[in-house]
SEPA-648918 format. One record per residue (C-alpha): x, y, z; residue in one letter. Coordinates in pm, whole numbers, padded with zeros to 5 digits, always signed. Each point is the difference from the previous one (the first is absolute). Example, Ala and Ser with C-alpha at 12.3 -4.5 7.8 and 13.67 -1.06 7.14 Angstrom:
+01230-00450+00780A/+00137+00344-00066S/
//
This chain:
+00000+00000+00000X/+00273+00244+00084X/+00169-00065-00312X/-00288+00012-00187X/-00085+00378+00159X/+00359+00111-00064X/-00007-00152-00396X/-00331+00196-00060X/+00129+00308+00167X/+00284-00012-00221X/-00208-00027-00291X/-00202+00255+00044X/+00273+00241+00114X/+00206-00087-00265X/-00256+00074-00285X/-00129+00308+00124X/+00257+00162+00062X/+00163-00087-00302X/-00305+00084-00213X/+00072+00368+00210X/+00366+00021-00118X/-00089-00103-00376X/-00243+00276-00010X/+00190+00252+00084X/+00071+00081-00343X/-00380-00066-00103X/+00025-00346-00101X/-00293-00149+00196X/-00205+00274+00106X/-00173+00036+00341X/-00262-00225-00147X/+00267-00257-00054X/+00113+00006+00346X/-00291-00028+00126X/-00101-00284-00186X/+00343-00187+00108X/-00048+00037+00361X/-00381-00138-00020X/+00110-00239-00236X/+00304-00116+00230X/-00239-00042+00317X/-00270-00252-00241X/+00344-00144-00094X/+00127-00064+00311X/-00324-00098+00198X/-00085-00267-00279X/+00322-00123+00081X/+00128+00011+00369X/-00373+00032+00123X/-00040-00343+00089X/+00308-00032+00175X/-00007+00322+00210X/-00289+00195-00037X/+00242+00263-00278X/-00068+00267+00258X/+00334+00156-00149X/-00069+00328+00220X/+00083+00040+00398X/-00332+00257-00019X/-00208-00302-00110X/+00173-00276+00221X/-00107+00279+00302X/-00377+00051-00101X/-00012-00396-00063X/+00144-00034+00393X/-00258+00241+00099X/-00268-00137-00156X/+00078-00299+00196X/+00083-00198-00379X/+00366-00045+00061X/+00163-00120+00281X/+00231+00235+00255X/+00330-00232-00012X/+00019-00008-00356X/-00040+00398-00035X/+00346+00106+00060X/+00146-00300-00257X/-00206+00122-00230X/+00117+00341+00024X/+00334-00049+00017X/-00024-00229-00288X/-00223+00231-00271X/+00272+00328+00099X/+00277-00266-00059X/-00168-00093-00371X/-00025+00400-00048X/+00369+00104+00055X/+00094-00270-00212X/-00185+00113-00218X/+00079+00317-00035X/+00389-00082+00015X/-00057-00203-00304X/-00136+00301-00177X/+00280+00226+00127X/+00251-00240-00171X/-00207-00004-00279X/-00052+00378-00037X/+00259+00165+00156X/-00018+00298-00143X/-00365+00034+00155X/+00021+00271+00320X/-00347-00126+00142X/-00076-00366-00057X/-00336+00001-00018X/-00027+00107+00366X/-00370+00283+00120X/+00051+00278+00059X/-00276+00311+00028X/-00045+00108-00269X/-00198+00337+00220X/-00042+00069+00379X/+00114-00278+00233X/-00326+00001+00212X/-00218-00044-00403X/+00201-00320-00057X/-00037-00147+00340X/-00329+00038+00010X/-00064-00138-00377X/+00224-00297+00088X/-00226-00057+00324X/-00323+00015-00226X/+00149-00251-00311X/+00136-00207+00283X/-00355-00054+00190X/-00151-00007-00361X/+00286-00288-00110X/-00114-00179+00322X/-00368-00011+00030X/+00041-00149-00358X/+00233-00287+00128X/-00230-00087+00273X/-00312+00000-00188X/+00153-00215-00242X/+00252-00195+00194X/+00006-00384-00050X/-00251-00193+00210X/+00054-00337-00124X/-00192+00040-00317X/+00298-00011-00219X/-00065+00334-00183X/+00356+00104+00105X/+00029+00128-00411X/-00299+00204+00040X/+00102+00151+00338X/+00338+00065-00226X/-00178+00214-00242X/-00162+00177+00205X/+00290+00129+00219X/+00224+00022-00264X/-00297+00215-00187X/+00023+00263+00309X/+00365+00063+00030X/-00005+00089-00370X/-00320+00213+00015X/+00184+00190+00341X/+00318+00000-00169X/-00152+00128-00339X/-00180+00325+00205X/+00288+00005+00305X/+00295-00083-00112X/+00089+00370-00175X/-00070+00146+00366X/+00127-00269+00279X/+00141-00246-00208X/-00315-00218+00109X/+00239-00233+00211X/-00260-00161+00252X/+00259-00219+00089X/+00298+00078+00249X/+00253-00229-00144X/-00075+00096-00349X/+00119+00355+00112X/+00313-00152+00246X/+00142-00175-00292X/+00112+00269-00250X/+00010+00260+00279X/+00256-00200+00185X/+00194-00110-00300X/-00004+00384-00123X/+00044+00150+00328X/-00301+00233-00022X/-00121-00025+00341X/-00147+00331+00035X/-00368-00122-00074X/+00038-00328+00121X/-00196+00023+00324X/-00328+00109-00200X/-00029-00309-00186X/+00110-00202+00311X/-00298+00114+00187X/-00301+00093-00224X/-00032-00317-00164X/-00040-00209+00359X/-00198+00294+00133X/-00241-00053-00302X/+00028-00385-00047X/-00145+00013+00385X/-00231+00195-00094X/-00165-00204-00226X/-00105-00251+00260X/-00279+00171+00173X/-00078+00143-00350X/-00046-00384-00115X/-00199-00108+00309X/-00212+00299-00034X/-00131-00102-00356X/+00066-00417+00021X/-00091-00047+00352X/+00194-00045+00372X/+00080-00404-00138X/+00230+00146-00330X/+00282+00062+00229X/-00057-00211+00325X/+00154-00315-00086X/+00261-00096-00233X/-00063-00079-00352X/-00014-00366-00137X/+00299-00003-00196X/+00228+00213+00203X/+00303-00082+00103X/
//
């Protein structure tokens, strides 16, 4: 499972951010990127899901633990094993763009306090998806794939030009580490938790007290 969470991390890391780098002369387009990181996510849930749940985001491993879908001990391996996928990541696109200053990594593109807040907002809005679709048992892990990877590109398609539409703390730690651009770090290390807790009374409110009382068949 660990390995699983740190594979998926890395792919996802790996091909957004290096969908970021290849656009910077126009190539792609932020439609482009935003289509690789939703596409990435499907990717990666279709395959790791089964294993590990493809949480590949500390924000979403949190609001799982909160929801009481993922067990405590397993939080911290988790963690430590999706930010350990991401700097790899991102040192594999440093040595394969090393002319690139910024790696991929968010940054504000306005006012601190505007991206925080937007990156709380996608987070809860990234998370209320997962639980509501979230495998129960019923083996529609590929349709639960397509529909998360179908919001990250949506947020990232409207976001990304103004936070970077991270949602996802060790999508951000990766390049920002590898970069050394720590100055905004500590908004995308916050805002997505703060918003993927969020999403939990949000989720009982409309799905009832027993969505997020007892862990999910299928979890690991």
């Amino acid at each position: 499972m660990i390995s699983a969470e740190a594979i998926g991390t890395f792919g996802l890391v790996f091909a957004g951010t290096a969908a970021i780098v290849v656009n910077s002369g126009g190539a792609i387009s932020q439609v482009g990127v935003a289509l690789t990181f939703g596409l990435v996510v499907f990717a990666m849930i279709a395959a790791v899901g089964d294993v590990s749940g493809a949480h590949l985001n500390p924000a979403v491993t949190f609001g799982l633990y909160v929801a009481r879908r993922f067990p405590g001990r397993l939080v911290v391996p988790y963690v430590l094993s999706q930010c350990a996928g991401a700097v790899l990541a991102s040192l594999v696109v440093r040595f394969l763009f090393p002319a690139d200053v910024g790696l991929g990594a968010t940054v504000p593109a306005g006012p601190p306090h505007q991206s925080w807040v937007l990156e709380v907002l996608l987070t809860a809005g990234l998370m209320f998806v997962i639980l509501s679709v979230s495998d129960d048992g019923s083996g529609h892990r590929i349709m639960a794939g397509l529909a998360i990877g179908a919001v990250v590109a949506v947020e990232a398609l409207f976001a990304g030009p103004v936070s970077g539409a991270s949602m996802n703390p060790a999508r951000s730690l990766g390049p920002a580490l590898v970069s050394w651009q720590l100055g905004s770090l500590w908004l995308y290390m916050t805002a997505p938790v703060i918003g993927a807790a969020l999403a939990v009374p949000v989720c009982r409110c409309v799905r009832g007290a027993g969505c997020c009382s007892v862990p999910a068949r299928g979890s690991p």
